[in-house]
N, C-alpha and C positions, 0 to 999 in steps of 0.2 A: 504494500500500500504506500501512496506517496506519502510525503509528510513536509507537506506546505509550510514556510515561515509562515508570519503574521503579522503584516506590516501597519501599524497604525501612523496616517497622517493625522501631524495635528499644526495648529494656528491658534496663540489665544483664546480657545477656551475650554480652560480649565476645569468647568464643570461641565463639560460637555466630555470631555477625555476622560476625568475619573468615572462617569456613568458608563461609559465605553468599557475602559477595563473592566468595571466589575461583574459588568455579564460576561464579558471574555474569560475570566479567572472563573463564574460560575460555573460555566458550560460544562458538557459532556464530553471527554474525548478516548477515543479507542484503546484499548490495553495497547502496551508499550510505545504508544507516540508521549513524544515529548517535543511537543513544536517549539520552537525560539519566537518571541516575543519581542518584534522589533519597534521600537515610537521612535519615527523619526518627526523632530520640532523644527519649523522654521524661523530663523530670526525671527522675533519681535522684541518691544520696548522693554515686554511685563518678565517676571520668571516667573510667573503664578505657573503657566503649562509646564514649564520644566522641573517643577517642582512635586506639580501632581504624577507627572511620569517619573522621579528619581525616588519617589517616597511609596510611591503602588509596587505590592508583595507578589511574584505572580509564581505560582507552583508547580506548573504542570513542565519547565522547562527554561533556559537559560533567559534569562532578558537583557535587551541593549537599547541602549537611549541614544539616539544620534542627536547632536543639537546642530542644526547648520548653523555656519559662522557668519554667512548673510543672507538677508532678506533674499529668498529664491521665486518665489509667488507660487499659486498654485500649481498651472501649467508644469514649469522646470519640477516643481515640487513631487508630484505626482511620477513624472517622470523618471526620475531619479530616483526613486521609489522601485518602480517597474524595471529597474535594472537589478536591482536586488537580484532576480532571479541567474541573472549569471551565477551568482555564487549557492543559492539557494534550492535551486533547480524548479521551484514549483514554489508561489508566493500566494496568499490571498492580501489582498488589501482592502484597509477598513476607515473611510476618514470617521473623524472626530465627533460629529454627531450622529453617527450611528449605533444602535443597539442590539446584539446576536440572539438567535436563539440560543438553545442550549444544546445540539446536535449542529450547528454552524461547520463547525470543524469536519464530521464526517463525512455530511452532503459534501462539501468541497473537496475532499482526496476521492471521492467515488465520482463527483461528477469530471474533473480533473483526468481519470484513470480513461475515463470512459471517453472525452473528447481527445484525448492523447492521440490516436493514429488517426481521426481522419480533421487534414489538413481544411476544411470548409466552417470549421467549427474556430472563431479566433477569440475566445474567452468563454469564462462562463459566470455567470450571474449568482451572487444569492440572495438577489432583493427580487419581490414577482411583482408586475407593475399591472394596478388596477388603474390607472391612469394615462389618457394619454396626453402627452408633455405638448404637442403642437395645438391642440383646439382644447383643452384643458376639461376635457371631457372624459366620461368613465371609457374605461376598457376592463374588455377581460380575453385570458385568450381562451379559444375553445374547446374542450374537450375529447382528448382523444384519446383516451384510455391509458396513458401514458403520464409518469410524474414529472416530464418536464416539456417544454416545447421551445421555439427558436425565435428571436430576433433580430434585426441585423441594426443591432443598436448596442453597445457595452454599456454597461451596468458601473455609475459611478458612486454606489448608493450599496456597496458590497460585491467586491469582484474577485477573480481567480484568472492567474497565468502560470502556463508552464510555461519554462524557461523557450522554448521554439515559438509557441505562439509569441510572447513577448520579440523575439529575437526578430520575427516578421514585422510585426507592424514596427519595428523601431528603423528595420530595413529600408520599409516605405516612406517611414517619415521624415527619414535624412532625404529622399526626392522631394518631398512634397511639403515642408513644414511652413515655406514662402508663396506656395503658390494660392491662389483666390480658390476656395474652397465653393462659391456658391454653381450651380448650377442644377439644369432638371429634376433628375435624380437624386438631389439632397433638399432635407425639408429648409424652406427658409428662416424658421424659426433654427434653425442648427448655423446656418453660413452666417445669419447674424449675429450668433454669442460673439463674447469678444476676444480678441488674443488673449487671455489669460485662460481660455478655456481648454484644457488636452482633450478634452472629450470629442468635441468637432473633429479632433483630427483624428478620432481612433474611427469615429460614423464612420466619416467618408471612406476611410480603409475598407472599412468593411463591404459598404458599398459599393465601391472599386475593386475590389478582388473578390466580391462575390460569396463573403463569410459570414455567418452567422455567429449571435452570443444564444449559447446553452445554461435558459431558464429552467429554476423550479415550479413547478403550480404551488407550493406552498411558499411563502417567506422566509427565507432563516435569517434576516434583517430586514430590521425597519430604521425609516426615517423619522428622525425629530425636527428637522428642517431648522434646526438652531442660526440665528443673527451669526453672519459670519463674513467670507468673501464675497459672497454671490449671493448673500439674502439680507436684507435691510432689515427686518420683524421675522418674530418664531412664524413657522407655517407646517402645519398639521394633512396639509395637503398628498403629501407623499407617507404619511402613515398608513403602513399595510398590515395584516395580523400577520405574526409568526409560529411557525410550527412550536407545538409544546412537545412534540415528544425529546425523549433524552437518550434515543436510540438503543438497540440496534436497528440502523435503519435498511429497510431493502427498495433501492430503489427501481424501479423497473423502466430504463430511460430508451426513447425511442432514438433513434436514429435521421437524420436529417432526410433519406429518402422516405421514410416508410411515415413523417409524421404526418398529420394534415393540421395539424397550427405551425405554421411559418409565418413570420411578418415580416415587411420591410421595413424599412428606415421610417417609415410613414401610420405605422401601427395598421397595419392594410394588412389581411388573409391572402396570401398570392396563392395556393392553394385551392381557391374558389373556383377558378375560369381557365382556361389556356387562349392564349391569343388577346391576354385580355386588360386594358386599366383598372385594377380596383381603387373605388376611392371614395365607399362608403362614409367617410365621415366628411368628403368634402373638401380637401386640405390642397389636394395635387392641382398643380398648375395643368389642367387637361389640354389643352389649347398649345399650349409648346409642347407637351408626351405624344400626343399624336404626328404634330409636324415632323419634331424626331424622325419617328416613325416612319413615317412615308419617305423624309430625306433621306437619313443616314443609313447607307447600305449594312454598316454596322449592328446597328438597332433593332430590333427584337422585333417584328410584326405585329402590329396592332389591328386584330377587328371587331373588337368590343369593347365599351367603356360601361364600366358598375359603379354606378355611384348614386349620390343624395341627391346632385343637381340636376335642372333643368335644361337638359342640351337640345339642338336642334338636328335629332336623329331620329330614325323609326328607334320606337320601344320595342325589343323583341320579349320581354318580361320583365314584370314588375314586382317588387316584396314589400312586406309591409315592413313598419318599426313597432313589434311585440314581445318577440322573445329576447334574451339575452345569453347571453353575447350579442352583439349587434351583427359577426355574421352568421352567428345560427337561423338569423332569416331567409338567409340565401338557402345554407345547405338544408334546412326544413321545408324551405318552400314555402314561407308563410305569405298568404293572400294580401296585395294592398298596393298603395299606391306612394311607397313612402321612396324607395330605391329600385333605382332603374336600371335593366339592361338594356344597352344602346349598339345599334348596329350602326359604328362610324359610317359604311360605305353607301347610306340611304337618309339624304336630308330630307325634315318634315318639321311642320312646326312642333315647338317642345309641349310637353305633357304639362298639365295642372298638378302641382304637386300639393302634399298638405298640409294643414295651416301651421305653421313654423313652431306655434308656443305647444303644441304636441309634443314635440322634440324636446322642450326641454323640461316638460313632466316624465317623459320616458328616462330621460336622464337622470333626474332629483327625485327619489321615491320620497311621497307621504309632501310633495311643496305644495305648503296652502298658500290664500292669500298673508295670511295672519304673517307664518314665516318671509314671507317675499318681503315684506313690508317693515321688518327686523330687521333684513342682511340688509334692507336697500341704506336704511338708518345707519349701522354699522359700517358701510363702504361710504358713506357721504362723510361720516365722522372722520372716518381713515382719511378720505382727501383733502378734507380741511387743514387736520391738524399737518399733514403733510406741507400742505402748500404754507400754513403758517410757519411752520418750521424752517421754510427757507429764506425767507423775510431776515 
């Protein structure tokens, strides 16, 4: 079995780090691993962080506190991090507002073991994402009998490399770390973060090379969204439940041909169609995917578009918005008029779609007026004090 270090990034906060460790020091871990316990700190002004990592007890195996001697940011941070695994051979990494289950450890050398020979898998996740990050809307993935499924998105909210995967996309990033990352194929909510972001650059690898990150259906972290680099206020938004067991765990993990939940960059089922754009939630620039399409000899063949919106094509079938996951309506077939199969090669006028505020009760179970009328008070508050705040 491998036996992953366990890299914790931290910044400033302190109690964000000792909450960290101490589910890490709870956990469960396998007869005779003894993982090392790596916190690396970056420069800041405080030693509250460094304090909390030279003064935390940890028993299951050796611990090392690295302090960088300058400000690195996150980016560099992260990165240098992810090299760890030269020496390591197999790393998970945890930033600082995160919290593990109590089995965190073993999902990761089993799912680790199991993505190890096939080169199409370039990490693997141990946060499950109920959420999708571009339209800020629920997700889930769907059901395939299997305890984990794919996305071709890394996981910076509890992640896993073995030293090969890492060695690749570090490969990739020496070509590409200067170059303008926006284009078709990556969401624009992703080419706009900003250069402090490493994340952007591992998407697009992924996207680029055709790789997928190897999800659990269950959590073995969550997010506290703790005041940090990239968040101004706490946000509760990325809190997902995590698994309670304390193992042994048997996982029974599909394989990338045989799954049918695969996602892209775009939280999109590619799975659903052949020949086809999915864009169920609306997100994709349809209108340049197609031109693609028809220009670049390169480019994949497009002669259907699935989506929420109203295009100017024959409908070849339509699904409703009932069941969840939202593409369990496709593969159930459920009746309606909410998402549409489009036959790019036959213009007609677009179809009547339905009334939009449907949409977002399907979204928010149990939203009354009562509640609408709370959040709306609470977000008006939030921008005032905001905009007072910069006065």
């Amino acid at each position: 079995m491998m036996t992953p270090a366990i890299v914790v990034i931290a910044y400033d906060r302190p109690d964000s780090l000792k909450r960290l460790l101490t589910s890490i020091e709870k956990a469960v871990y396998p007869s005779g691993a003894a993982p090392e316990l790596i916190i690396s700190i970056d420069k800041s002004d405080s030693d509250a962080t460094a304090g909390v990592a030279d003064q935390f007890e940890y028993s299951h195996g050796k611990k090392t506190v690295i302090k960088r001697p300058e400000r690195m940011g996150l980016r560099e941070h992260v990165l240098s991090c992810g090299d760890l695994t030269e020496d390591h051979g197999s790393i998970i990494v945890l930033e600082d507002d995160l919290f593990v289950a109590p089995s965190f450890y073993e999902f990761s050398c089993k799912a680790l073991e199991f993505a190890e020979d096939d080169d199409r898998i370039g990490s693997v996740s141990l946060y499950n994402h109920l959420f999708n990050v571009h339209k800020r809307e629920a997700f889930a993935a769907i059901d395939d009998g299997y305890d984990n499924w794919y996305l071709q998105i890394p996981s910076s909210w509890g992640q896993a490399y073995t030293k090969k995967q890492w060695q690749l996309f570090r490969a990739w990033y020496a070509d590409n770390k200067d170059k303008d990352l926006a284009g078709v194929s990556v969401p624009a909510n992703v080419s706009g973060w900003s250069d402090r972001s490493w994340l952007k650059y591992y998407i697009v690898y992924l996207i680029e090379t055709g790789k997928y990150t190897l999800y659990p259906r269950v959590s073995y972290t969550t997010n506290f969204g703790d005041m940090g680099t990239h968040a101004c206020k706490p946000d509760t938004d990325l809190q997902v439940p995590i698994s309670g067991s304390k193992g042994p765990l048997y996982c029974r993990f599909s394989t990338l041909d045989r799954s049918s939940a695969v996602y892209d960059s775009f939280f999109e089922n590619i799975r659903l169609a052949d020949d086809c754009i999915v864009d169920l939630y609306g997100y994709k620039p349809i209108d340049e995917m197609i031109s693609v399409s028809k220009n670049d000899e390169a480019a994949r063949p497009v002669k259907y578009v699935l989506t929420c919106a109203s295009l100017p094509y024959r409908v070849v079938k339509s699904f409703g918005r009932s069941m969840r996951p939202l593409d369990a309506n496709v593969v159930y077939e459920v009746e309606g008029a909410d998402l549409f199969l489009y036959d790019i090669g036959k213009n007609t006028n677009p179809p009547a779609t339905g009334e939009e505020a449907y949409k977002y009760i399907y979204e928010y179970r149990g939203l009354s007026a009562e509640k609408m009328v709370k959040v709306l008070k609470l977000r008006v508050k939030e921008k005032l004090s905001k905009k007072n705040g910069r006065k």
